[in-house]
PDB file of N, CA, C and O in Angstrom:
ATOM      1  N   UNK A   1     180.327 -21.424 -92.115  1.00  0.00           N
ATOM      2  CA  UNK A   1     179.854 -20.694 -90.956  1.00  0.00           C
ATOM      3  C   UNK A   1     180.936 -19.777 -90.413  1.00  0.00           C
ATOM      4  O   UNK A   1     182.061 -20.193 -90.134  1.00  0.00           O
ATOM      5  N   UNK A   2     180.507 -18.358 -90.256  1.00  0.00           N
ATOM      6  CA  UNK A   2     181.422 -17.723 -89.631  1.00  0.00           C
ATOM      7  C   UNK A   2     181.313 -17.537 -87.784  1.00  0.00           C
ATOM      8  O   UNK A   2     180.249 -17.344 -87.195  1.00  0.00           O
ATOM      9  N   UNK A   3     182.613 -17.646 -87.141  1.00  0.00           N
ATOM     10  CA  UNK A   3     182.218 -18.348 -85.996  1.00  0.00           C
ATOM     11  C   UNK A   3     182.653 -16.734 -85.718  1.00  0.00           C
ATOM     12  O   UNK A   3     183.735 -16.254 -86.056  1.00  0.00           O
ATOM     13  N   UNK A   4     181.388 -15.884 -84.914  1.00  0.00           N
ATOM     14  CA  UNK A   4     182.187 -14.903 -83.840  1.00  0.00           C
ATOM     15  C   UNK A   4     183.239 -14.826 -82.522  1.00  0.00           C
ATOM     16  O   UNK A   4     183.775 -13.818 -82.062  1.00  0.00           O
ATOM     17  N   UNK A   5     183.347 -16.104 -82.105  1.00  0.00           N
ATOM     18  CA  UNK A   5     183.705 -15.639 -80.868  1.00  0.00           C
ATOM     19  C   UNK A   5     185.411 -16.721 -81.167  1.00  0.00           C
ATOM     20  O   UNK A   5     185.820 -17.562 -80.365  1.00  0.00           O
ATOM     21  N   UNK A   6     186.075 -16.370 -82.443  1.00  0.00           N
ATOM     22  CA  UNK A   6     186.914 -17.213 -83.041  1.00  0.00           C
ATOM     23  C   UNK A   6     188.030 -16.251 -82.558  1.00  0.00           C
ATOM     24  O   UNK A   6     189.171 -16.691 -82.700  1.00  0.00           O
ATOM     25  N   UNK A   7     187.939 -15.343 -82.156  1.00  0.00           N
ATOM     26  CA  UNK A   7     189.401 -14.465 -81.778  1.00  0.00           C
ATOM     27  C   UNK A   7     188.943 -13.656 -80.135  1.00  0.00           C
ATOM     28  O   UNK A   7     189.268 -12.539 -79.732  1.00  0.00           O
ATOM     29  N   UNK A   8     188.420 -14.304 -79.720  1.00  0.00           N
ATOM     30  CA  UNK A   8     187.920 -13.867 -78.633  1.00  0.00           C
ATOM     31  C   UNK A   8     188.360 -14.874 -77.193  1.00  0.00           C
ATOM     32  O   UNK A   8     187.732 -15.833 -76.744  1.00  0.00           O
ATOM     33  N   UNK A   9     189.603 -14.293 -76.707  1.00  0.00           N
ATOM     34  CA  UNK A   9     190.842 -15.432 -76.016  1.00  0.00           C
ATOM     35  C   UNK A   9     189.485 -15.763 -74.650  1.00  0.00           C
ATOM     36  O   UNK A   9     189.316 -16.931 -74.299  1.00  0.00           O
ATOM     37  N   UNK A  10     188.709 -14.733 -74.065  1.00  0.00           N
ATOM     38  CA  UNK A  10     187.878 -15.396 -73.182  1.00  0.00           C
ATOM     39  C   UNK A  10     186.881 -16.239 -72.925  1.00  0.00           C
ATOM     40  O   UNK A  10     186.344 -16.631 -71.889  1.00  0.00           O
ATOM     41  N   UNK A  11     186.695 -16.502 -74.372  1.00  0.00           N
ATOM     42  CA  UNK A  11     185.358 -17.683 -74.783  1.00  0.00           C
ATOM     43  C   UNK A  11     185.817 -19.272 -74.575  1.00  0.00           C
ATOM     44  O   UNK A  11     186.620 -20.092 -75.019  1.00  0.00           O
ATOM     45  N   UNK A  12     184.839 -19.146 -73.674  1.00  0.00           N
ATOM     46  CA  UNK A  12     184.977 -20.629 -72.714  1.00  0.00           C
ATOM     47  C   UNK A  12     185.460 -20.808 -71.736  1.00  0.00           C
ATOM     48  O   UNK A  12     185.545 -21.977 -71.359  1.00  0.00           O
ATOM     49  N   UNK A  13     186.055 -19.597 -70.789  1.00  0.00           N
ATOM     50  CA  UNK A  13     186.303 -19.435 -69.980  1.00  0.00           C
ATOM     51  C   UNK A  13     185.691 -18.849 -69.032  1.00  0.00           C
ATOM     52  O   UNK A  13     185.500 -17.658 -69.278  1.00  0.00           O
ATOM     53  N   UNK A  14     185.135 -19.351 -67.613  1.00  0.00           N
ATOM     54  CA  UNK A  14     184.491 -19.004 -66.351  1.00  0.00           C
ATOM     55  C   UNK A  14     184.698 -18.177 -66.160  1.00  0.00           C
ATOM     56  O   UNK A  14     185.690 -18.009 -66.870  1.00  0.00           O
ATOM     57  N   UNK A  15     184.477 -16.972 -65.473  1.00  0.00           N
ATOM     58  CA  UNK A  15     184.507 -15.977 -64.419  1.00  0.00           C
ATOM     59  C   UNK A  15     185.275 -16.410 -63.057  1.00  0.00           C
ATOM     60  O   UNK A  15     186.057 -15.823 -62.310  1.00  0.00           O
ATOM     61  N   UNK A  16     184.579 -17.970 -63.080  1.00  0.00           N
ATOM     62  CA  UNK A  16     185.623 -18.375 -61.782  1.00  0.00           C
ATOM     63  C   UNK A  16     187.034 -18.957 -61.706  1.00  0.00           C
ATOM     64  O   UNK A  16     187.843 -19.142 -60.797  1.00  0.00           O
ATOM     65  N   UNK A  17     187.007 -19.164 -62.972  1.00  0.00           N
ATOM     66  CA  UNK A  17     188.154 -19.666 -63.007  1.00  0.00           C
ATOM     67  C   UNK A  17     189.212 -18.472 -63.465  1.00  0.00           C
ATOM     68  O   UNK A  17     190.096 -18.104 -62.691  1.00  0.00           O
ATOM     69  N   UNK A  18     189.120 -18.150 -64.207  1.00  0.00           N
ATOM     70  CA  UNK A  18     189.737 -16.243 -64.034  1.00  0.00           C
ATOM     71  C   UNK A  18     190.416 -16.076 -63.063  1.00  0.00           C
ATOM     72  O   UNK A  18     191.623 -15.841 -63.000  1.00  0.00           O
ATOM     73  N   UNK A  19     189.652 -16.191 -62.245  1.00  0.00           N
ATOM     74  CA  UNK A  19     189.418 -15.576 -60.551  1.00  0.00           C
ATOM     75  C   UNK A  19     190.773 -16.831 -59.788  1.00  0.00           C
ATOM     76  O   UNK A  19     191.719 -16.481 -59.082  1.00  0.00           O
ATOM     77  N   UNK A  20     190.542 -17.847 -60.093  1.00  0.00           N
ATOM     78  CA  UNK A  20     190.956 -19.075 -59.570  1.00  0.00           C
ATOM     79  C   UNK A  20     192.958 -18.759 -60.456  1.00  0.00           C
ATOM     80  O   UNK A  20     194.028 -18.731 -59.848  1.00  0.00           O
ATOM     81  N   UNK A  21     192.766 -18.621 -61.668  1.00  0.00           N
ATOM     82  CA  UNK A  21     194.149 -18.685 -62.031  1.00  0.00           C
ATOM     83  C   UNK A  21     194.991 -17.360 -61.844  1.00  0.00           C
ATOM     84  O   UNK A  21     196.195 -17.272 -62.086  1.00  0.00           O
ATOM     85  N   UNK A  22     193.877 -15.966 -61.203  1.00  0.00           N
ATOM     86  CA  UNK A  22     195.218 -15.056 -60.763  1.00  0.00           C
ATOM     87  C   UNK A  22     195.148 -15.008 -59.511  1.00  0.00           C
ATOM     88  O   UNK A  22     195.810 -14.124 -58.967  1.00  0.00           O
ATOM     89  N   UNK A  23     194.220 -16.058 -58.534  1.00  0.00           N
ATOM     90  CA  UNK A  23     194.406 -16.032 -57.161  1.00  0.00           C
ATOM     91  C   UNK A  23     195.918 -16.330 -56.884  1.00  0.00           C
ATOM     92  O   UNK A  23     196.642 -15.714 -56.103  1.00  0.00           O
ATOM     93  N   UNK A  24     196.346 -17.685 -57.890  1.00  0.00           N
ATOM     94  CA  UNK A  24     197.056 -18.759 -57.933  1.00  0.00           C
ATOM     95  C   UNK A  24     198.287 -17.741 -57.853  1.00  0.00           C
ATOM     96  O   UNK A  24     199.035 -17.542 -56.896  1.00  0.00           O
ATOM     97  N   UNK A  25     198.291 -17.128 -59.167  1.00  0.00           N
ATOM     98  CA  UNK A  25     199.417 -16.357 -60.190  1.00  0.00           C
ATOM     99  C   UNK A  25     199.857 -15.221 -58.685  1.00  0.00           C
ATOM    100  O   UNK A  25     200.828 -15.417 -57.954  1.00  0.00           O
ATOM    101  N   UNK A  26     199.319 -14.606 -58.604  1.00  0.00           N
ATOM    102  CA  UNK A  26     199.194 -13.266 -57.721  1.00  0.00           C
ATOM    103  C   UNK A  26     198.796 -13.122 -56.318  1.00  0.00           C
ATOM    104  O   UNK A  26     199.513 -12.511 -55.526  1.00  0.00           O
ATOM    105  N   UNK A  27     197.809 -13.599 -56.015  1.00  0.00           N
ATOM    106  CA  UNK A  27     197.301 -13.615 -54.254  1.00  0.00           C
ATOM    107  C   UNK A  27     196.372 -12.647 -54.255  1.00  0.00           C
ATOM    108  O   UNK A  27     196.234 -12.044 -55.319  1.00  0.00           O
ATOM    109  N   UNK A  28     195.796 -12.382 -53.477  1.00  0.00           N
ATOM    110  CA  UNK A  28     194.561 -11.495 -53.446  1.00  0.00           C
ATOM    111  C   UNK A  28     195.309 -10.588 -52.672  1.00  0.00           C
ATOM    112  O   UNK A  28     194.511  -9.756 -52.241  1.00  0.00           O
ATOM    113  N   UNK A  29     196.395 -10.352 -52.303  1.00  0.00           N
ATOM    114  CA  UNK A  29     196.819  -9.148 -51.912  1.00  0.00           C
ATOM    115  C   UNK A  29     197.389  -7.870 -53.184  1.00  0.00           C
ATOM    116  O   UNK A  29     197.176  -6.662 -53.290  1.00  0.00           O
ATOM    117  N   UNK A  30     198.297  -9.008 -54.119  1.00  0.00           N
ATOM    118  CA  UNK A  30     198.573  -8.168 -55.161  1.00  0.00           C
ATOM    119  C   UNK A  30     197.156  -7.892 -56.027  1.00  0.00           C
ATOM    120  O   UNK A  30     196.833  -6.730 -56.273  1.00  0.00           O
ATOM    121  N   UNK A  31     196.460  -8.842 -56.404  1.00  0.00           N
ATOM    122  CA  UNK A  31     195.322  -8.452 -57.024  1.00  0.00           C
ATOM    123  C   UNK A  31     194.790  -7.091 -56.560  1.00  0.00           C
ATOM    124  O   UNK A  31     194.775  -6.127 -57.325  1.00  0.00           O
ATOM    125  N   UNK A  32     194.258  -7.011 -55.018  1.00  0.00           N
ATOM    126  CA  UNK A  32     193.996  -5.649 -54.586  1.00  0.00           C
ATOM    127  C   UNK A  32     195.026  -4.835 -54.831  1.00  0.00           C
ATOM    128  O   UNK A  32     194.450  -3.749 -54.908  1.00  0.00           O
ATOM    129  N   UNK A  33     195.966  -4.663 -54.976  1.00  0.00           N
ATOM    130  CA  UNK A  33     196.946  -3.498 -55.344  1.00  0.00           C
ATOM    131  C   UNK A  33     196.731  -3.527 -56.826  1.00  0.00           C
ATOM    132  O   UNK A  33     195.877  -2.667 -57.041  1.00  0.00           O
ATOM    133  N   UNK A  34     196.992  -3.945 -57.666  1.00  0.00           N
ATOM    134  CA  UNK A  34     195.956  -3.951 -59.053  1.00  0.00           C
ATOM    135  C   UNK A  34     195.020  -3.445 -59.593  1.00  0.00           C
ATOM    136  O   UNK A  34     195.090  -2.850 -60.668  1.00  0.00           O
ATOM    137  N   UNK A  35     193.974  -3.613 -58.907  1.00  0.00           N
ATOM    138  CA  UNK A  35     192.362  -3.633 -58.865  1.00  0.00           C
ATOM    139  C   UNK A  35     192.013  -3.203 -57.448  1.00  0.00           C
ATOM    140  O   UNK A  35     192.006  -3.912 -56.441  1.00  0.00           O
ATOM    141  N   UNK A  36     191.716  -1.870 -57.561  1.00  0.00           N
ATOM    142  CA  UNK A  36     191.074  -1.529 -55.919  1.00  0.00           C
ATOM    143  C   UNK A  36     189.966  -1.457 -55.794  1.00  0.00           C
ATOM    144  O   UNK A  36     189.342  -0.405 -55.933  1.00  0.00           O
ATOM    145  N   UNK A  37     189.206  -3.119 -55.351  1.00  0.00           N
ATOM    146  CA  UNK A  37     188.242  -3.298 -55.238  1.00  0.00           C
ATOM    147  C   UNK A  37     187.999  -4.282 -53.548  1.00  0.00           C
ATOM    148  O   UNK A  37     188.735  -5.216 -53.232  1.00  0.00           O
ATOM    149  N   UNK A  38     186.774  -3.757 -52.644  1.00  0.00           N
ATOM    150  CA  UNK A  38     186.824  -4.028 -51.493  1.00  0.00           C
ATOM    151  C   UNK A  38     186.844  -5.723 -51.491  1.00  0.00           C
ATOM    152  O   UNK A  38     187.199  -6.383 -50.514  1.00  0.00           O
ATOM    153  N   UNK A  39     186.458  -6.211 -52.593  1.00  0.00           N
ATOM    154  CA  UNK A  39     185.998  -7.614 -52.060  1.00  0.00           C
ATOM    155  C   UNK A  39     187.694  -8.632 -51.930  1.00  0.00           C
ATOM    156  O   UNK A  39     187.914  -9.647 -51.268  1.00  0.00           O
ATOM    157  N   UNK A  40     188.672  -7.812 -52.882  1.00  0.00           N
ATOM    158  CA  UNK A  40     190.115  -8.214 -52.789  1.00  0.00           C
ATOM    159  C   UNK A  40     190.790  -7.859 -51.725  1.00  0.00           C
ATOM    160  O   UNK A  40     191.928  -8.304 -51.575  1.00  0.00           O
ATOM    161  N   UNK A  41     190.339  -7.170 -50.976  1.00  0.00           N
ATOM    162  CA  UNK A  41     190.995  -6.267 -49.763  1.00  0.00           C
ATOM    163  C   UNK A  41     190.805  -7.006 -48.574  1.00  0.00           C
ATOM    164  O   UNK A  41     191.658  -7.610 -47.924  1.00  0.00           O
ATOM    165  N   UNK A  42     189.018  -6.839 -48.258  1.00  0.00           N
ATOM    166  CA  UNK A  42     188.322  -7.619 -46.667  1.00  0.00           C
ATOM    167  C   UNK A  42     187.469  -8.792 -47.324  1.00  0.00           C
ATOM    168  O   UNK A  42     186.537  -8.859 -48.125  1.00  0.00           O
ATOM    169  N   UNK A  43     188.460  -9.928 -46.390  1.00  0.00           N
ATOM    170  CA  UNK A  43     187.882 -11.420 -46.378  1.00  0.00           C
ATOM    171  C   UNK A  43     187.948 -11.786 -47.467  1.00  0.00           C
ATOM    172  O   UNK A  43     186.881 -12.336 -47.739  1.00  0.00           O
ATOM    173  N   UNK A  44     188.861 -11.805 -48.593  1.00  0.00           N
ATOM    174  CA  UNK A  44     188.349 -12.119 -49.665  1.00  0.00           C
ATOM    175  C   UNK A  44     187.714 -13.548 -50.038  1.00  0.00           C
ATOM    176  O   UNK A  44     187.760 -14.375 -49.128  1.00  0.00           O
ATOM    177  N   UNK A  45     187.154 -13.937 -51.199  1.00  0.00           N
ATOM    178  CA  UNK A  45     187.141 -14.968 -51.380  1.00  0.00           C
ATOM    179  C   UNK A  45     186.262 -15.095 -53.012  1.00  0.00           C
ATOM    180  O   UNK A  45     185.599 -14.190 -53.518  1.00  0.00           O
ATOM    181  N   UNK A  46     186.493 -16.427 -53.575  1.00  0.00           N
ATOM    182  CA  UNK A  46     186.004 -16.489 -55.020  1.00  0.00           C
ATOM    183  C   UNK A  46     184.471 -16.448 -55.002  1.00  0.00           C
ATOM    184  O   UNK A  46     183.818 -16.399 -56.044  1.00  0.00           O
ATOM    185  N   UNK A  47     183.890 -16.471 -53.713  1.00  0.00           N
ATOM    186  CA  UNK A  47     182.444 -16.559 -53.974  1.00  0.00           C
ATOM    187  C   UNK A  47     182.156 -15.436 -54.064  1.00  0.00           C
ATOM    188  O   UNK A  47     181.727 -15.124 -55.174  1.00  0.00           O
ATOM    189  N   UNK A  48     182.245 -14.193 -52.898  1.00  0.00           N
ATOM    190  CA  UNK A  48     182.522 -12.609 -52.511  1.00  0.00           C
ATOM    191  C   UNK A  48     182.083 -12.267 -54.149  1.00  0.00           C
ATOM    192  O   UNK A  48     181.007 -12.093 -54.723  1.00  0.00           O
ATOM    193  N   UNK A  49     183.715 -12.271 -54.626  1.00  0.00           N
ATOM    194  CA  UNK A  49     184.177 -11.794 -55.704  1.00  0.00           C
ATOM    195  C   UNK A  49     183.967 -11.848 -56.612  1.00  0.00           C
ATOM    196  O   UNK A  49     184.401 -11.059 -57.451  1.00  0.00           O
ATOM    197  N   UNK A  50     182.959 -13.113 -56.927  1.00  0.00           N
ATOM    198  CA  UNK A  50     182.235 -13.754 -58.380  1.00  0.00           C
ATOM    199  C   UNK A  50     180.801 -12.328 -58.503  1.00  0.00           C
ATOM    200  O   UNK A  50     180.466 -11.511 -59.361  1.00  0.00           O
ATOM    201  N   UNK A  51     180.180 -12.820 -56.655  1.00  0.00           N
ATOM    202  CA  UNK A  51     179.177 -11.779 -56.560  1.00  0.00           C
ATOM    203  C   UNK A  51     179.328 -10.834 -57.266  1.00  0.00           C
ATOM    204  O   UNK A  51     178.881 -10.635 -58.396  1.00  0.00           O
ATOM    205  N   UNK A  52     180.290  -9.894 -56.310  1.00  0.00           N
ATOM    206  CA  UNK A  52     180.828  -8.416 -56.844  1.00  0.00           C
ATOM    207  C   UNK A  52     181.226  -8.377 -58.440  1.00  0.00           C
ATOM    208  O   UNK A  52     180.802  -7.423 -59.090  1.00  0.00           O
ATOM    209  N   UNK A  53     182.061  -9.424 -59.126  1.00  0.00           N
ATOM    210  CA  UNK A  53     182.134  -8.927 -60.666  1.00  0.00           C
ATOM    211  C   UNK A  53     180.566  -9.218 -61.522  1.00  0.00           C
ATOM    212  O   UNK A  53     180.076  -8.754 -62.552  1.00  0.00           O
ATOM    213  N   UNK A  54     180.250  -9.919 -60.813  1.00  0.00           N
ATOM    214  CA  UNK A  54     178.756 -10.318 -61.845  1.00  0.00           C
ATOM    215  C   UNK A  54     178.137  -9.362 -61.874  1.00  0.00           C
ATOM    216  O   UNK A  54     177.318  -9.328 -62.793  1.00  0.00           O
ATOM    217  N   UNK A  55     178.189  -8.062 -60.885  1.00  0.00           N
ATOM    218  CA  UNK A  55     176.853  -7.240 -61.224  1.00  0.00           C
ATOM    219  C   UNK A  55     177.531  -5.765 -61.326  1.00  0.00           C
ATOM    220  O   UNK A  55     176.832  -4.770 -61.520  1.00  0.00           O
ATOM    221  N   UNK A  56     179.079  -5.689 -61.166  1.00  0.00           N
ATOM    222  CA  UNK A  56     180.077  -4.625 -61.685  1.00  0.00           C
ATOM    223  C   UNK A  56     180.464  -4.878 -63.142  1.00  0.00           C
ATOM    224  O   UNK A  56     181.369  -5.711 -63.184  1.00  0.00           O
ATOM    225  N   UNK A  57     180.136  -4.497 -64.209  1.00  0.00           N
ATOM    226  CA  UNK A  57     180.881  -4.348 -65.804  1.00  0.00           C
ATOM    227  C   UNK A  57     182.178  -3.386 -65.326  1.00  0.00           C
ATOM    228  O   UNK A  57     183.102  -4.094 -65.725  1.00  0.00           O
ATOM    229  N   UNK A  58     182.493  -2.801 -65.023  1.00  0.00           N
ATOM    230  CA  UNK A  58     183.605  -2.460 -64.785  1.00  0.00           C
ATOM    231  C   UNK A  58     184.781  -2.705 -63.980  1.00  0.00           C
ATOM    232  O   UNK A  58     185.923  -2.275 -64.145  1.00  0.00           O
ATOM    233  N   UNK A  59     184.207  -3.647 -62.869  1.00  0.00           N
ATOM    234  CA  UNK A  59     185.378  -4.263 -62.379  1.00  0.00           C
ATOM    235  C   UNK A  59     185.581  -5.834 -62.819  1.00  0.00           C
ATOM    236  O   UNK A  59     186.345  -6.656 -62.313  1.00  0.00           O
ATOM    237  N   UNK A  60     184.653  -6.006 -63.933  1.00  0.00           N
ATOM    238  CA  UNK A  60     184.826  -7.615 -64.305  1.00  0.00           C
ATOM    239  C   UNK A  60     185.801  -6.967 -65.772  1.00  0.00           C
ATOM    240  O   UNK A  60     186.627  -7.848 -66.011  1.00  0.00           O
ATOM    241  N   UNK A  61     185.923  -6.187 -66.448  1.00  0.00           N
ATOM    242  CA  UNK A  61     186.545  -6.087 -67.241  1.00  0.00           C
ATOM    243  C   UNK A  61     187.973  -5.333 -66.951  1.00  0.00           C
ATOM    244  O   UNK A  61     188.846  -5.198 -67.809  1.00  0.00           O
ATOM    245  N   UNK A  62     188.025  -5.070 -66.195  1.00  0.00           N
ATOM    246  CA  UNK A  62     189.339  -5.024 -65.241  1.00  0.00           C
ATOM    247  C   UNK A  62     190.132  -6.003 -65.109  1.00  0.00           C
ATOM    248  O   UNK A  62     191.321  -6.109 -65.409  1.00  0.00           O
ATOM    249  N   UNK A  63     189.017  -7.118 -64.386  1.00  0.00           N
ATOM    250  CA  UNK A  63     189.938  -8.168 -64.190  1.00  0.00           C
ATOM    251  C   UNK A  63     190.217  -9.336 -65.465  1.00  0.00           C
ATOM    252  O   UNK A  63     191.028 -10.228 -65.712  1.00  0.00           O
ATOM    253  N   UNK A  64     189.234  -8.837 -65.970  1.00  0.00           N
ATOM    254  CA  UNK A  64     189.755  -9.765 -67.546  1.00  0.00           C
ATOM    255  C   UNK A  64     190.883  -9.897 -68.431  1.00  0.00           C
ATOM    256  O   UNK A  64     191.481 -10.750 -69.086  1.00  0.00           O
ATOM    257  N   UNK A  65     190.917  -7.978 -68.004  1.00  0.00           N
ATOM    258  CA  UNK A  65     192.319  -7.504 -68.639  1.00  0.00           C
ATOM    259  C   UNK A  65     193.364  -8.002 -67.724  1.00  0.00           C
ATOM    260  O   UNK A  65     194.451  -8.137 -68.286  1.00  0.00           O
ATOM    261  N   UNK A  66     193.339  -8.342 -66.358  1.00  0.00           N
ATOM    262  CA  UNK A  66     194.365  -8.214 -65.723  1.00  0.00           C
ATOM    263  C   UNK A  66     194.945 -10.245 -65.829  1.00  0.00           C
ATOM    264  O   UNK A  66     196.000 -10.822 -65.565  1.00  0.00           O
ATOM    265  N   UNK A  67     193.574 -10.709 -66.352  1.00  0.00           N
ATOM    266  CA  UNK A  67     193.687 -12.094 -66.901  1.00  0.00           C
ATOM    267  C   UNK A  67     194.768 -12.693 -68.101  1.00  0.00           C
ATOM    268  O   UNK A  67     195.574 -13.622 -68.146  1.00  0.00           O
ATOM    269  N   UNK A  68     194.319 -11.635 -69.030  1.00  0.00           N
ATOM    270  CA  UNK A  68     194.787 -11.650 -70.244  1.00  0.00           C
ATOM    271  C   UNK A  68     196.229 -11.350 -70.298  1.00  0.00           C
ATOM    272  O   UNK A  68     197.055 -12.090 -70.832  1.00  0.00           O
ATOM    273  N   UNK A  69     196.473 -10.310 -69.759  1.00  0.00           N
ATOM    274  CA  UNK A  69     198.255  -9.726 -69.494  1.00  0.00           C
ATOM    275  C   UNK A  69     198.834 -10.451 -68.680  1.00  0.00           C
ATOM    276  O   UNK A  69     199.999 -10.111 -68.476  1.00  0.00           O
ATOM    277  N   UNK A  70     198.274 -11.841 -67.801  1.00  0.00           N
ATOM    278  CA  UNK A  70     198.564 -13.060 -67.155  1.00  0.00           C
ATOM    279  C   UNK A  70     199.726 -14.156 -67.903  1.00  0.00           C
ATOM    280  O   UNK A  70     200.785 -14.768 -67.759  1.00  0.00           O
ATOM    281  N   UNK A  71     198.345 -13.781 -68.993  1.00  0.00           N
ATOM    282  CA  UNK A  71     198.500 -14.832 -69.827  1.00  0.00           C
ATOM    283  C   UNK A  71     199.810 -14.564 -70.743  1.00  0.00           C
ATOM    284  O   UNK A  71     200.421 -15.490 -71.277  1.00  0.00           O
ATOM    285  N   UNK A  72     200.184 -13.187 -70.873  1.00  0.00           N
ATOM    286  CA  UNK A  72     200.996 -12.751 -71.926  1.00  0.00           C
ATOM    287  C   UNK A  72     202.339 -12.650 -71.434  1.00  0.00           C
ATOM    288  O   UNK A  72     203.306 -12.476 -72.175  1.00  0.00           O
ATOM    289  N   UNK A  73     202.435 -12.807 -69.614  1.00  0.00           N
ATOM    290  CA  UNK A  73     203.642 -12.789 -69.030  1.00  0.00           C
ATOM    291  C   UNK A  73     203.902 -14.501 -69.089  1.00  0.00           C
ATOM    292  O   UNK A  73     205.052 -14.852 -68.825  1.00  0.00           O
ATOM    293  N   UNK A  74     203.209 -15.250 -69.317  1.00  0.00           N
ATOM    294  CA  UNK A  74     203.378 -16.684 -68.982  1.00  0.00           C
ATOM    295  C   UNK A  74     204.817 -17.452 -70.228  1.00  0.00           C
ATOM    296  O   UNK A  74     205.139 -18.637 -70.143  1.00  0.00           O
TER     297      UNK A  74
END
């Protein structure tokens, strides 16, 4: 069986938890300097923000990338 999602570092990984390990890494202040997106700016929070990437493709792949280069400073 050839498995697709075998080089694919985000498979199996939440949206919230994403969210949860560069809150940790970064703060939602640097995140908004990052990513200028309102929900990182006013009030933030992982629920807000789950909203807002679930129905933005472009700011969820933003932050995927900004996941991944997380991962590569670690």
């Amino acid at each position: 069986m050839n498995n697709p999602q075998l080089n694919n570092p985000l498979h199996g990984i939440t949206l919230e938890k994403i969210l949860q390990h560069l809150v940790t890494k970064y703060g939602w202040e640097q995140m908004g300097e990052q990513i200028d997106i309102r929900c990182f700016h006013y009030d933030p929070s992982i629920k807000s923000s789950l909203s807002f990437l679930r129905k933005t493709p472009w700011a969820r792949a933003r932050v995927e990338k900004m996941y991944l280069q997380s991962l590569d400073d670690e």
